[in-house]
PAZAPA-4460 file (N, C-alpha, C; in steps of 0.05 Angstrom, whole numbers, plus 32768, in hexadecimal, padded with zeros to 4 digits):
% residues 159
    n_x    n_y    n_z   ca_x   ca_y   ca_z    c_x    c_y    c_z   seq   type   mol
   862A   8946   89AE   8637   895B   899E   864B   8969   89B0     1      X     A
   8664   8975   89A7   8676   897B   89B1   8679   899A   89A4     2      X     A
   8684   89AD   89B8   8685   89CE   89B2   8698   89CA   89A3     3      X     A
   86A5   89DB   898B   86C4   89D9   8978   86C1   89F6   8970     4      X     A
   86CE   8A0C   8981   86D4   8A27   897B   86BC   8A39   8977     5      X     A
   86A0   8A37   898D   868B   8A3E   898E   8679   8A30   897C     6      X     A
   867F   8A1E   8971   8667   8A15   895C   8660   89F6   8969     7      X     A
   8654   89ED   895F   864F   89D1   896E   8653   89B5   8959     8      X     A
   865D   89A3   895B   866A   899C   894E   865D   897F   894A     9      X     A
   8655   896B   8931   8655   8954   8932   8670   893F   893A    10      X     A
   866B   892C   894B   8682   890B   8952   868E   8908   8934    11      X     A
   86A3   8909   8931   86AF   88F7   8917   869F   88D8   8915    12      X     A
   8690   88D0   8907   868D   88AE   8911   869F   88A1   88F4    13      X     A
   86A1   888A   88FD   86BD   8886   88E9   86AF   8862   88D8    14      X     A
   86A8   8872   88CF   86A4   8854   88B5   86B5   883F   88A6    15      X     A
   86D3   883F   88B4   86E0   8826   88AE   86EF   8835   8891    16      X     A
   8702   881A   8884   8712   882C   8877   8714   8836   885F    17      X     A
   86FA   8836   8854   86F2   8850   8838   86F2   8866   884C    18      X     A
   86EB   8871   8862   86DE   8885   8870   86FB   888D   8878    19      X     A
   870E   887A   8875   8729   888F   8888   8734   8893   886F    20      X     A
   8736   8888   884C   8744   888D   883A   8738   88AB   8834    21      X     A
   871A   88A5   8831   8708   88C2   8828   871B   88DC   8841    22      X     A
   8718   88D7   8860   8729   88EA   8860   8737   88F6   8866    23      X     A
   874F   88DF   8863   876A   88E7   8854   8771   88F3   883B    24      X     A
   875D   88E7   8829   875B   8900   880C   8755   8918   8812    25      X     A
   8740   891B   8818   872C   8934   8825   873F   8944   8831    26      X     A
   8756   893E   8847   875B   8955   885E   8778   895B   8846    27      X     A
   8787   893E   883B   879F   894D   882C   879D   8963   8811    28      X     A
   8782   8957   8808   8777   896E   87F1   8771   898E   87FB    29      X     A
   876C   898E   8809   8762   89A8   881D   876D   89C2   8816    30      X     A
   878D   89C0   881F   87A2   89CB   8818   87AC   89CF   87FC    31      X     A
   87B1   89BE   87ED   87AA   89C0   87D9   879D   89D7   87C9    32      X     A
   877A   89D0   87CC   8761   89E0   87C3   8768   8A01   87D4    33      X     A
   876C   89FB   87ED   876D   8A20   87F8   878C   8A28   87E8    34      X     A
   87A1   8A1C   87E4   87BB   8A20   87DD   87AD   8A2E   87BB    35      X     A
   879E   8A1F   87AB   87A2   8A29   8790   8784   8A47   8794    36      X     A
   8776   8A42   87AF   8762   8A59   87B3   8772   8A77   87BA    37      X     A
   8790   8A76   87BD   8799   8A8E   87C7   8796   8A8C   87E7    38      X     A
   878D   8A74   87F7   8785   8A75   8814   879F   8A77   8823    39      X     A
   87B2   8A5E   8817   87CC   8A54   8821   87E6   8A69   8823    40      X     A
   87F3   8A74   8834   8803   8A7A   882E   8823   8A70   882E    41      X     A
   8833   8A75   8815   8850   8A66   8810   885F   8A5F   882C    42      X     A
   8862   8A42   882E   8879   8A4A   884B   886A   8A3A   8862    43      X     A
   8850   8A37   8865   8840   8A31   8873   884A   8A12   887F    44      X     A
   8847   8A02   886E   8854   89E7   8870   884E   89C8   886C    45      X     A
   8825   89D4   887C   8818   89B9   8871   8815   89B6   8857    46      X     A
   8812   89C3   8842   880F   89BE   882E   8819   89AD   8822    47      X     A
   8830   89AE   8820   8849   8999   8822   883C   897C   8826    48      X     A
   8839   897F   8844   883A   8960   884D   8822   8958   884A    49      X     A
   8812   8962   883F   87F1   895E   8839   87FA   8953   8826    50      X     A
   8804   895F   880F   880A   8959   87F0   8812   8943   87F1    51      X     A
   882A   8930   8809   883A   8922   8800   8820   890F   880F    52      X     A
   8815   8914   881F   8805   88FF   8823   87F2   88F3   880C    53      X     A
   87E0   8906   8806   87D8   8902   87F0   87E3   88F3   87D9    54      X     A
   87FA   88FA   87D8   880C   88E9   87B9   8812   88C9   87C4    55      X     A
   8818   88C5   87DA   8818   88B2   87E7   8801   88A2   87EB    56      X     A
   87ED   88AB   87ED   87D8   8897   87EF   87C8   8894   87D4    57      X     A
   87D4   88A1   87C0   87CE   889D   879F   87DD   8885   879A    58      X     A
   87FC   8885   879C   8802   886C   879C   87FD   8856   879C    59      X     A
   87F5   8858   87B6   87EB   8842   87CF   87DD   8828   87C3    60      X     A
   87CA   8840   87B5   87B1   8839   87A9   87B0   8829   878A    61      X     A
   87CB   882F   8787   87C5   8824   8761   87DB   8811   8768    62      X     A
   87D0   87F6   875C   87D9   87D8   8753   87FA   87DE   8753    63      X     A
   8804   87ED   8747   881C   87F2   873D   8825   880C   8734    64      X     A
   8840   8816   872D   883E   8826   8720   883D   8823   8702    65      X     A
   883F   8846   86F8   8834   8846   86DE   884E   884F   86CF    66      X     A
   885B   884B   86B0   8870   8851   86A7   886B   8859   8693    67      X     A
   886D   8866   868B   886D   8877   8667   887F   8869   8657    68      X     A
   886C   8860   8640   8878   8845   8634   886C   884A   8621    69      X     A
   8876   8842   85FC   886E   8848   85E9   8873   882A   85DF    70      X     A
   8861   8814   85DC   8867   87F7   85DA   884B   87F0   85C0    71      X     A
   885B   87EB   85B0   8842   87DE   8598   8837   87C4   859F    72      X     A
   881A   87CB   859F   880D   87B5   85A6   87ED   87AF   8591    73      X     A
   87E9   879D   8592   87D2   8790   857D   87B5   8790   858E    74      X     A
   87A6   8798   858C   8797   8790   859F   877C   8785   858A    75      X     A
   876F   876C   8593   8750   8763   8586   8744   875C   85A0    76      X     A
   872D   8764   858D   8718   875F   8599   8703   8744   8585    77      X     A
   86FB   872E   8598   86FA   8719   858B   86DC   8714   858C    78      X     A
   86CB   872A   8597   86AC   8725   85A1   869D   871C   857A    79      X     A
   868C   8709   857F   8679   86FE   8568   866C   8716   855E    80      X     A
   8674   871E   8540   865C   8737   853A   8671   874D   853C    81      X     A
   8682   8750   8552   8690   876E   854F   86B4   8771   8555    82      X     A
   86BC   8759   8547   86D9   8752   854B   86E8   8766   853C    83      X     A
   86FB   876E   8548   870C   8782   8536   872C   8783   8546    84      X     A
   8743   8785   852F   875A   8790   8539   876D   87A6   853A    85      X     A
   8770   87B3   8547   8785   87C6   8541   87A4   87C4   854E    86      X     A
   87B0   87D1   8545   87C8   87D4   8547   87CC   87F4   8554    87      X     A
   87D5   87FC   8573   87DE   8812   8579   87F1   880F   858F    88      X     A
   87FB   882B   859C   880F   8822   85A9   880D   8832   85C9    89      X     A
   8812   8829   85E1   8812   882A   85FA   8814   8840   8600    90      X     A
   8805   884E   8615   8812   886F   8620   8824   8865   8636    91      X     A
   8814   8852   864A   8816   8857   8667   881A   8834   8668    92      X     A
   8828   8829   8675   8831   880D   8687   882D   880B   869F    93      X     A
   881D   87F9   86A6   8825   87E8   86C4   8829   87CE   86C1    94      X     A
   8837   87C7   86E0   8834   87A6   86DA   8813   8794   86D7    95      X     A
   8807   87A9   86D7   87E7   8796   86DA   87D4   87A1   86B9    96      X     A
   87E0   87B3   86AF   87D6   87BF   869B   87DE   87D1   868F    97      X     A
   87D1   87E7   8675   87E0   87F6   866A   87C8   8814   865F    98      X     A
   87D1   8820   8656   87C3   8837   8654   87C6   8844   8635    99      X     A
   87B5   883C   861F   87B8   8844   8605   87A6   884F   85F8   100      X     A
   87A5   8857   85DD   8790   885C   85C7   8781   8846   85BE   101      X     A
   876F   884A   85BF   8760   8838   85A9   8743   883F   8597   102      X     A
   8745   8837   8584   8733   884C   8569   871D   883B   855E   103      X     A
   871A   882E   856C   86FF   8815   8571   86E5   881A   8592   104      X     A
   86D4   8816   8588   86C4   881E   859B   86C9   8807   85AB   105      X     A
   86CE   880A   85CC   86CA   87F4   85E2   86BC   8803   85F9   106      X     A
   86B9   87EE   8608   86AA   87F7   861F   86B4   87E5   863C   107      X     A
   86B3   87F5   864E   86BF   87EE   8665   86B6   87D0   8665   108      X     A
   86C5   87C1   8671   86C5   87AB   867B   86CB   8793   8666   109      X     A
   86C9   879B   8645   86CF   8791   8630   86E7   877B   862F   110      X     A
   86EE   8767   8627   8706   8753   862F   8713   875B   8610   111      X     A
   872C   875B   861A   873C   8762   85F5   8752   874F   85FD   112      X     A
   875F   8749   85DF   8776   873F   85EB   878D   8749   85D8   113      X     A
   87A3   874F   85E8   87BF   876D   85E7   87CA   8751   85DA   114      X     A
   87D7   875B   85C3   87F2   8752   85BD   880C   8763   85B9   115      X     A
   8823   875C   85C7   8835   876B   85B8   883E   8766   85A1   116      X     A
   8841   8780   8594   8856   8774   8574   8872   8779   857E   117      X     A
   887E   877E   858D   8897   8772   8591   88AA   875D   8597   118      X     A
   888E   874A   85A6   8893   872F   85BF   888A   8720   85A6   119      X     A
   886C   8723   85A8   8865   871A   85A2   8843   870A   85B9   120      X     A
   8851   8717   85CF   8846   8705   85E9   881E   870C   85E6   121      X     A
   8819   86FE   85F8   87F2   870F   85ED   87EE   8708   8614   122      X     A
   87D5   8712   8612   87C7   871A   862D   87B1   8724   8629   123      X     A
   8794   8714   8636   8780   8714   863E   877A   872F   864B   124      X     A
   876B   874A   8644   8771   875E   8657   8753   876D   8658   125      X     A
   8744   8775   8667   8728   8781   866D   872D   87A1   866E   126      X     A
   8718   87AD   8656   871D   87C7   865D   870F   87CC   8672   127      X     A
   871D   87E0   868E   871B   87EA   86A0   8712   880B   869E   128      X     A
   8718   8816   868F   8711   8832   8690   870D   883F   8669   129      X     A
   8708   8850   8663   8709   8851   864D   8704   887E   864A   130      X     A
   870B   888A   863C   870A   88A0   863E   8716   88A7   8622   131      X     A
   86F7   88C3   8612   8707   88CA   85F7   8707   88E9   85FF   132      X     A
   8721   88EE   85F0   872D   8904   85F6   8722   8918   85DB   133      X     A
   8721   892E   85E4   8722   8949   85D0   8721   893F   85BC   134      X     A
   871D   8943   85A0   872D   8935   8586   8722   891A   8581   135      X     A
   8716   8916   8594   870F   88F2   8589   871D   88DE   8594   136      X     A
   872F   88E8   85A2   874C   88D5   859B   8739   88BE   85C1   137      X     A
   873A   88A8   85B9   8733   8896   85DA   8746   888B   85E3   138      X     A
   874D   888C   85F9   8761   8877   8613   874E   8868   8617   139      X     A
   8761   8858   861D   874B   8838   862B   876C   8833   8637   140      X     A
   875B   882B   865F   876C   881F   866F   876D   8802   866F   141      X     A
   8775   87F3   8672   877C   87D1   866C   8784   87CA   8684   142      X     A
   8779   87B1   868D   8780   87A9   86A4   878B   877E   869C   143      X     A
   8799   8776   869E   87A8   875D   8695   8791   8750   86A3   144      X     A
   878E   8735   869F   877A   871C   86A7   878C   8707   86B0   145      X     A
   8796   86FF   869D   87A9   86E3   869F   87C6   86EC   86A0   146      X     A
   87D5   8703   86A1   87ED   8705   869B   87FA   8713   86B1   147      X     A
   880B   8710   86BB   8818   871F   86D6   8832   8725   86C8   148      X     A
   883A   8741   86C7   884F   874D   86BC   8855   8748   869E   149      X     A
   883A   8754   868C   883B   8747   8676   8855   8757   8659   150      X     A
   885A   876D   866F   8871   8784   8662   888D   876F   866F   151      X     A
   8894   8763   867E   88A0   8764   8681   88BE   8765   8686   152      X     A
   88B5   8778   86A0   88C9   878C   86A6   88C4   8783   86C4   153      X     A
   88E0   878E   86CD   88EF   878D   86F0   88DC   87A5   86FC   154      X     A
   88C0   87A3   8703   88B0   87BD   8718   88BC   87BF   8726   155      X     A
   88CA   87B4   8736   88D8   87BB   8756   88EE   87D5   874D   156      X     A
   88FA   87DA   8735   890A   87F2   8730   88F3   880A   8725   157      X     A
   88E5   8805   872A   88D2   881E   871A   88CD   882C   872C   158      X     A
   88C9   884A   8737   88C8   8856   8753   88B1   8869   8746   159      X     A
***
């Protein structure tokens, strides 16, 4: 054990690299949490560069980015016993998936398959996340299976 400003202190031991992402979240959130506690005062500076760290390793972290996109799409579900289709339309785009409504009960990991009504094009896609909002209203996140850039679009211009 090591003294740290009269107190005595545990070794950092470092568990490899969930243990350095955990805290890199942890130390850039910090600022943050004391900034909205009244702790922080304006001017100071890390806040800042905490913040941008943080937004930076959000990034980092997701497949792609995300685009706000309003794209009509078909989606069925083809399971024996509980096949159904609807027709709604996209909140959120990436190149690996998309982010919409849907007014059919699913459950994570469920396989659907997206069609557009504009292309026409279809794609194999597993729900990944699923969340109902206030009102009833459910998102379900979509993650593509067989399709690489199934919107496609040029990602390299999307910032």
């Amino acid at each position: 054990m090591r003294k740290l400003a009269g107190r005595e202190a545990f070794p950092r031991q470092d568990f490899g690299i969930g243990a350095a992402i955990s805290r890199g979240v942890l130390s850039a959130s910090r600022p943050a949490r004391q900034q909205r506690q009244g702790i922080h005062r304006p001017g100071a500076g890390p806040v800042d560069r905490y913040s941008l760290r943080a937004t930076d390793l959000s990034c980092r972290l997701r497949q792609s980015q995300r685009l706000a996109a309003s794209i009509p799409v078909e989606l069925r579900c083809e399971e024996p016993g509980g096949a159904w289709e609807e027709e709604t339309q996209t909140k959120q785009i990436s190149r690996y998936g998309a982010l919409l409504k849907c007014q059919h009960p699913v459950r994570a990991g469920e396989i659907l398959l997206v069609v557009r009504l504009d292309t026409g094009r279809q794609a194999q896609a597993r729900v990944a996340r699923r969340q109902r909002k206030i009102g009833g209203v459910q998102e379900i996140g979509i993650e593509f299976l067989d399709r690489d850039n199934f919107w496609n679009m040029d990602w390299s211009s999307v910032v």
